[in-house]
N, C-alpha and C positions, 0 to 999 in steps of 0.2 A: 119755366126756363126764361129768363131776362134776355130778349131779346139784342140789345144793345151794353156792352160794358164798355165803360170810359177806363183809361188809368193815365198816368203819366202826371198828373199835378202835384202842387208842393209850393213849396214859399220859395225866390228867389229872388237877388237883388233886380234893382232897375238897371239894368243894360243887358240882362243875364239872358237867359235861351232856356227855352221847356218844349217838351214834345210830348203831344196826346195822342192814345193813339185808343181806339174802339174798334173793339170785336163784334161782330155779328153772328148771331148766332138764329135766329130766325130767317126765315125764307125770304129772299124780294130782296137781296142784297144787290146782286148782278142784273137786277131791272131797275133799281130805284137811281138817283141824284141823292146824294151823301150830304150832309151839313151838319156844319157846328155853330151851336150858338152859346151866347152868355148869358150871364144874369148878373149883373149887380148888385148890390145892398139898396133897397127902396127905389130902384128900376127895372124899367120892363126888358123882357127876355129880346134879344138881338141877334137879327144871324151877324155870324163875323166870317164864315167862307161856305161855298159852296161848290162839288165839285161834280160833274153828268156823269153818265154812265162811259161818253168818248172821252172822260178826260178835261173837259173845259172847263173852267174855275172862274170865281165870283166873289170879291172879298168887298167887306166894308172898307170905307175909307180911311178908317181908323188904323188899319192892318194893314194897308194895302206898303208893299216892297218892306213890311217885317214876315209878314207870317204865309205860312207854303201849307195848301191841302193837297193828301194825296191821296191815293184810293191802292187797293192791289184785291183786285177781282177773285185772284188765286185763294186768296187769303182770308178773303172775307173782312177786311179793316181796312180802316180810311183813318190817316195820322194827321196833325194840326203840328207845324213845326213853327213853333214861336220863339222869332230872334228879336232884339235890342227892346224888352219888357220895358213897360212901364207903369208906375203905379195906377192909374186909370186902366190898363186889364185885368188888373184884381177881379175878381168872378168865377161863381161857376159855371163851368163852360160842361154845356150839355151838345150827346151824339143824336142825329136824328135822321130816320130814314123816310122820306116822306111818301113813298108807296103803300106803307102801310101807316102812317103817321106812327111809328114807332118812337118813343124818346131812351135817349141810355139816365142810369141814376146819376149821375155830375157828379164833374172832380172837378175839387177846390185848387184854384192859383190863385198866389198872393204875392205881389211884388210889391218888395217894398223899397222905401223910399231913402 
């Protein structure tokens, strides 16, 4: 059982909007701090938000007043709402639970230009 699944990615213009969103399916959901990060093309992996278990949130600078993490404990997912893209978010953006250092398989976004 894959602990983490991504979905929501896809190719969109630059100014466009996407929403990721990751299911949990392993244990340590409702104990862990939630994050998402990328990967680039010949760059290293990056957190881009991170959210606690109360709710507080941590974004790179890069994102910061584009992109919202959320979390819904009920639910077991934590969603990455990404408004006015840019081609420099191109990436796969991978889920990751870091109480168990759980990773999800990453979903491709690709804005283009």
């Amino acid at each position: 059982q894959v602990p983490l699944v991504e979905s929501g990615g896809g190719l969109v213009e630059a100014g466009g909007s996407l929403r990721l969103s990751c299911a949990a399916s392993a244990s340590g959901f409702r104990l862990s701090a939630m994050e998402w990060y990328r990967q680039a093309p010949g760059k290293q992996r990056e957190l881009v938000a991170r959210i606690s278990l109360a709710g507080s949130t941590v974004y790179a600078d890069s994102v910061k007043g584009r992109f919202t993490i959320s979390r819904d404990n009920a639910k077991k997912t934590v969603d990455l709402q990404m408004n006015s893209l840019k081609p420099e978010d191109t990436a796969v953006y991978y889920c990751h639970q870091g109480l168990n250092n759980y990773w999800g398989q990453g979903t491709q976004v690709t804005v283009s230009s």
